[in-house]
C-alpha positions in Angstrom: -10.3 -44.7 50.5 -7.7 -42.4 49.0 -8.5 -38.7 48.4 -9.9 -37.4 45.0 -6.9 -35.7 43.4 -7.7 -32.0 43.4 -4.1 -30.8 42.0 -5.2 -29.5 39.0 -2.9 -29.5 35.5 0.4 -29.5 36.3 2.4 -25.9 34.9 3.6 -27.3 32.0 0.1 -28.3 31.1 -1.1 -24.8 32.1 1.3 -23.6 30.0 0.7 -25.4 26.4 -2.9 -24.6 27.4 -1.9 -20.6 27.6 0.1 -20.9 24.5 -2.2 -23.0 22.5 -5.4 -20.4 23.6 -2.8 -17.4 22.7 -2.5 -19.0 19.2 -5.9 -19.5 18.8 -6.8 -16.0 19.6 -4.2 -14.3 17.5 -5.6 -17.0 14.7 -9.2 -16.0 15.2 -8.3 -12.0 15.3 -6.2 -12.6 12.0 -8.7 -14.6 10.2 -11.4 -11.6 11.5 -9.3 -8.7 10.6 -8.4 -10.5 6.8 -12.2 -11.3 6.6 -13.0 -7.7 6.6 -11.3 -7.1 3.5 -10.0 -3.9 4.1 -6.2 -4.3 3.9 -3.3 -3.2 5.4 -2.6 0.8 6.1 0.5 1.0 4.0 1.0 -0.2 0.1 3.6 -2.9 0.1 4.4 -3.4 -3.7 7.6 -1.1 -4.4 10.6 -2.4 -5.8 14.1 -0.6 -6.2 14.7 -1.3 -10.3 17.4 0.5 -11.8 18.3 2.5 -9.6 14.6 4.5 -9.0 11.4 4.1 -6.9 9.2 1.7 -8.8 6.1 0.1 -8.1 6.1 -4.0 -8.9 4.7 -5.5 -12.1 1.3 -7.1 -12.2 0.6 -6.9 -8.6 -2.0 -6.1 -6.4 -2.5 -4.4 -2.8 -5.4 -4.0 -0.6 -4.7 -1.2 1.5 -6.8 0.6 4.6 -7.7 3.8 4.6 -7.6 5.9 7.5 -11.3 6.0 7.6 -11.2 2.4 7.8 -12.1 1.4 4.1 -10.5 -0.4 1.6 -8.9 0.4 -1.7 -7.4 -1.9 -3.9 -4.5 -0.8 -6.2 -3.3 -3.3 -9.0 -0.2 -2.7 -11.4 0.1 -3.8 -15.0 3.3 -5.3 -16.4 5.0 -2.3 -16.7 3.9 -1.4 -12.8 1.8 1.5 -13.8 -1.5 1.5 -11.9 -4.3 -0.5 -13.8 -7.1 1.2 -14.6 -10.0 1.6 -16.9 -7.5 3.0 -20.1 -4.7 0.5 -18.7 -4.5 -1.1 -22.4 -4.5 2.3 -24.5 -4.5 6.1 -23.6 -3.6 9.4 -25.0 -1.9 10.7 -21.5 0.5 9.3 -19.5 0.3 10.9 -15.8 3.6 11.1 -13.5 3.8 12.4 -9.8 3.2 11.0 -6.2 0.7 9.3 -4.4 -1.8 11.9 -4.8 -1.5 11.5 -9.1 -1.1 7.7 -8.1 -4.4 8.2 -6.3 -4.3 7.1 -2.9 -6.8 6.5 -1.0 -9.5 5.8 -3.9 -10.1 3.1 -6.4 -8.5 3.2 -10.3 -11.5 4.5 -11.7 -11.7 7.6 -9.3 -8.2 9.0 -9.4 -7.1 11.6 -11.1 -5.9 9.8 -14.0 -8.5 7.4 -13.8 -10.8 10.5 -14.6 -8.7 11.7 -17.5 -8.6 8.7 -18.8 -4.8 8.6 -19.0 -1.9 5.6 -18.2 -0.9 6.4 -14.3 2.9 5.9 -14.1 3.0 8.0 -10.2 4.8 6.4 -7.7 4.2 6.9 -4.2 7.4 9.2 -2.4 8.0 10.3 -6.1 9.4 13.8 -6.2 9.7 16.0 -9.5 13.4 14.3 -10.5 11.7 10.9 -10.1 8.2 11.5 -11.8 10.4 12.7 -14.6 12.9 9.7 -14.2 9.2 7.2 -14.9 8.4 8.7 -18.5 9.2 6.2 -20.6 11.8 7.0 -23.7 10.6 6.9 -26.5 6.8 7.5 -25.1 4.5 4.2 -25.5 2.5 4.2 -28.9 -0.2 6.0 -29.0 0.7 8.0 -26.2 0.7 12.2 -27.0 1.5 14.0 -23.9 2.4 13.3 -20.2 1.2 15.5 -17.2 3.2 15.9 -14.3 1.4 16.4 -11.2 3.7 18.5 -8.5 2.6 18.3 -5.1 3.0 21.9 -3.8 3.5 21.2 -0.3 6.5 19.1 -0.2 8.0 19.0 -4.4 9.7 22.1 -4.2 12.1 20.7 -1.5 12.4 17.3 -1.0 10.6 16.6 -4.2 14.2 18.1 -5.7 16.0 14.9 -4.3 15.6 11.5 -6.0 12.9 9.3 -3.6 16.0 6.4 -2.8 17.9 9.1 -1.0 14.9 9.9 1.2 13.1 5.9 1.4 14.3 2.4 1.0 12.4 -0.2 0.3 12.5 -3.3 2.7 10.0 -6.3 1.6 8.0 -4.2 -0.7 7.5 -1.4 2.2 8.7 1.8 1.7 10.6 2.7 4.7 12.7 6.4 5.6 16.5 6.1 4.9 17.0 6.9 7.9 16.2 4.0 9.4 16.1 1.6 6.8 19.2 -0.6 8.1 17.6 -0.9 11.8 16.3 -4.1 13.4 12.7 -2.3 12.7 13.5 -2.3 9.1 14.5 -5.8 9.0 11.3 -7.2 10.8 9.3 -5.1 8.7 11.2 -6.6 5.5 10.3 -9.9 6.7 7.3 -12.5 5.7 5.9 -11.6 9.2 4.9 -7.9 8.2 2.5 -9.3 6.2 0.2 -11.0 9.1 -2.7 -8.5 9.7 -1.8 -9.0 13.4 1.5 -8.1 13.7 1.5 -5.4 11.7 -0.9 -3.7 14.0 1.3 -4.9 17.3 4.2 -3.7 15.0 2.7 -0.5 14.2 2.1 0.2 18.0 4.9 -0.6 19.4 7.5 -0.1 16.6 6.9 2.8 15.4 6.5 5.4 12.6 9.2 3.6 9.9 7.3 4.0 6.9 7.1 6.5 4.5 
């Protein structure tokens, strides 16, 4: 009577089963980190149009906080911010992120609260917030307000947002390293699995803006 055969799997075996129980985790961690609807940490919807910073028509971002919660920020067809007055408003606001109002839904920014259009852009500077008002104004529109950040629009704010940040794949990168082999990952489909933008974030790097 012959031996039982107590070899086990053979390596390639052990192998597919490693790979296939690596996929499944990363799977089950995406699936997890997508079912608690908070987003990603940086807004991905910019576009480069004629020749300035832009954000992209009719669409929408969820985006984490650093406290962990969401926000959800959703452009109309002229890639202003939706918002409560989206479809008519006295007051057209212009600036950066902080006018955009980062961090907090529509209804709570600053233009939210005023009840104006939101035109601010993200990385906008006082050249480029100028730059967004439309010519002639929208109809019905009586006034814009131009929101200066005091911290960084007296410098930087000077020079237009496209010679400080590229965009690559709807991320807003630094020039500085927008033609690397980060950027070009990051500009790819792949940036936009909850997964490897967290592996990406640790071990790339700070690239975005």
């Amino acid at each position: 009577m012959s031996p039982p055969n107590t070899s086990g799997p053979s390596g390639s075996s052990q192998a597919l089963l490693l790979l296939l129980g690596g996929l499944a985790g990363l799977g089950a961690a995406e699936l997890t980190l997508r079912g608690l609807g908070t987003g990603l940490p940086h807004l991905g919807i910019f576009s480069e149009e004629g020749g300035q910073l832009r954000l992209l028509p009719d669409a929408s971002a969820q985006v984490r906080r650093a406290d962990g919660e969401g926000y959800t920020v959703e452009t109309d067809q002229r890639g202003w911010r939706r918002g409560p007055r989206s479809a008519g408003c006295s007051w057209l606001v212009v600036g950066d992120s902080q006018a955009m109002g980062s961090g907090v839904e529509a209804e709570y920014s600053f233009g939210g609260r005023l009840g104006a259009c939101v035109a601010a852009v993200p990385g906008h500077g006082i050249v480029d917030a100028l730059a967004a008002v439309p010519t002639p104004a929208p109809e019905g529109v009586l006034g814009v307000v131009l929101v200066a950040n005091q911290a960084n629009d007296w410098d930087e704010g000077l020079v237009p947002a496209l010679d400080r940040y590229a965009v690559r794949g709807g991320w807003l990168v630094t020039r500085s390293r927008a033609d690397s082999w980060t950027a070009a990952v990051w500009g790819s489909r792949l940036s936009r699995s909850h997964v490897a933008h967290l592996l990406g974030s640790l071990l790339l790097g700070g690239l975005f803006a």
